[in-house]
N, C-alpha and C positions, 0 to 999 in steps of 0.2 A: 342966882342961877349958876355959877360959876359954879360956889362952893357945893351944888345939887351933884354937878358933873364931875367933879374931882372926886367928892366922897365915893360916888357908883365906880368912879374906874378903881379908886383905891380897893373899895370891896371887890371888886372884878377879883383883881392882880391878889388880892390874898384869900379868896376861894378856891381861885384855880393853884395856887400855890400849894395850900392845905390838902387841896386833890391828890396833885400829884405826888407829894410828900406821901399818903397814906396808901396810896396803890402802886407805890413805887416797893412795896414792903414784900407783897404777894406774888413778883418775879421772884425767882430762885436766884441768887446769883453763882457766878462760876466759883470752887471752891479750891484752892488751890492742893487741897489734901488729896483730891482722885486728878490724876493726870496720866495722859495716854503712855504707854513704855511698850519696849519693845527688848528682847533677850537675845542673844544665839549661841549657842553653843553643843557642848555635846553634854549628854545624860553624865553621869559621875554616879546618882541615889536617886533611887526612886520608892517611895513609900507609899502604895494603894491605902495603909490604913490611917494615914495619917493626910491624903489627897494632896502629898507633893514629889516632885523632882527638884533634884537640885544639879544644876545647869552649870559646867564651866566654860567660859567665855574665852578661847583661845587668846585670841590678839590682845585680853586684857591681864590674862590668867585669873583672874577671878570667878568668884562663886558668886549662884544665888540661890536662896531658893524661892522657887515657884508655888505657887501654892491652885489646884483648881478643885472645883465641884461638877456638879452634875449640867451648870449650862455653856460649860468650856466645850468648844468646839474642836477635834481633833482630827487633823485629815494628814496627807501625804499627798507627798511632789515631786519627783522627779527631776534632776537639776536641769533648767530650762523648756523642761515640760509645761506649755496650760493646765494640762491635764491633773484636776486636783479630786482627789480619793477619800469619800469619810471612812473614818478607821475608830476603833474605840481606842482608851485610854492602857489595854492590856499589848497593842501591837508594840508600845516604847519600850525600850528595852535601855538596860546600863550601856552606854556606847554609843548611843542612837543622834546622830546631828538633828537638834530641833532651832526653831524661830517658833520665840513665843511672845503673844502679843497680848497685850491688856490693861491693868491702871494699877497705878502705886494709888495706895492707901495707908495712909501711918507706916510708909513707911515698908511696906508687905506688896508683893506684886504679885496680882490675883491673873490667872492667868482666863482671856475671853476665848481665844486662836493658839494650838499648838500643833505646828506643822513638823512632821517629821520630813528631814527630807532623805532622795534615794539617791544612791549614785547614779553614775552609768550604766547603762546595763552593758555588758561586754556577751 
């Protein structure tokens, strides 16, 4: 009777094992290749035909460039304004101080949020 009850827990403990082992496959895991980033700086180049700016980062003096499509969001803000403005991709201009937000990918920073921002109005 013993060895009845031993065997069934054994099978139990390696069903449930083989379970979760085969449906632990069909989560996505996190991938370390897209991770959230974030840019600031001011415009330097911008290319519509090629869908990038490239951004320098004062405080780092460095460049990047940005890369966006058609589901990049672009607005404008006012510095300490709530108030945030969708604008298209034609208002940015070489000069223009942006915060751009999105995910590296290999390496390439695809842009999701790029907020131009405004000074003060005087």
């Amino acid at each position: 009777m013993l060895n009845k009850v031993v065997t069934l827990f054994c099978g139990c403990v390696i069903a449930f094992s083989s379970s979760t082992f085969l449906f632990a496959g069909d989560v996505p895991a996190p991938t370390k290749a897209m991770k959230d980033a974030r840019w600031e700086g001011n415009v330097i180049r911008s290319s519509p035909e090629q869908s990038t700016l490239t951004v320098r980062n004062s405080g780092e003096n460095a460049e990047m460039t940005v890369h966006y499509d058609s589901s990049t969001r672009w607005v404008s803000q006012e510095h300490g304004s709530k108030t945030i403005n969708n604008i298209d991709s034609t208002r940015v201009k070489d000069g223009d101080r942006v915060i751009v937000r999105g995910t590296w990918d290999k390496g390439v920073l695809h842009a999701t949020l790029i907020s131009k921002r405004l000074s003060h109005s005087k």
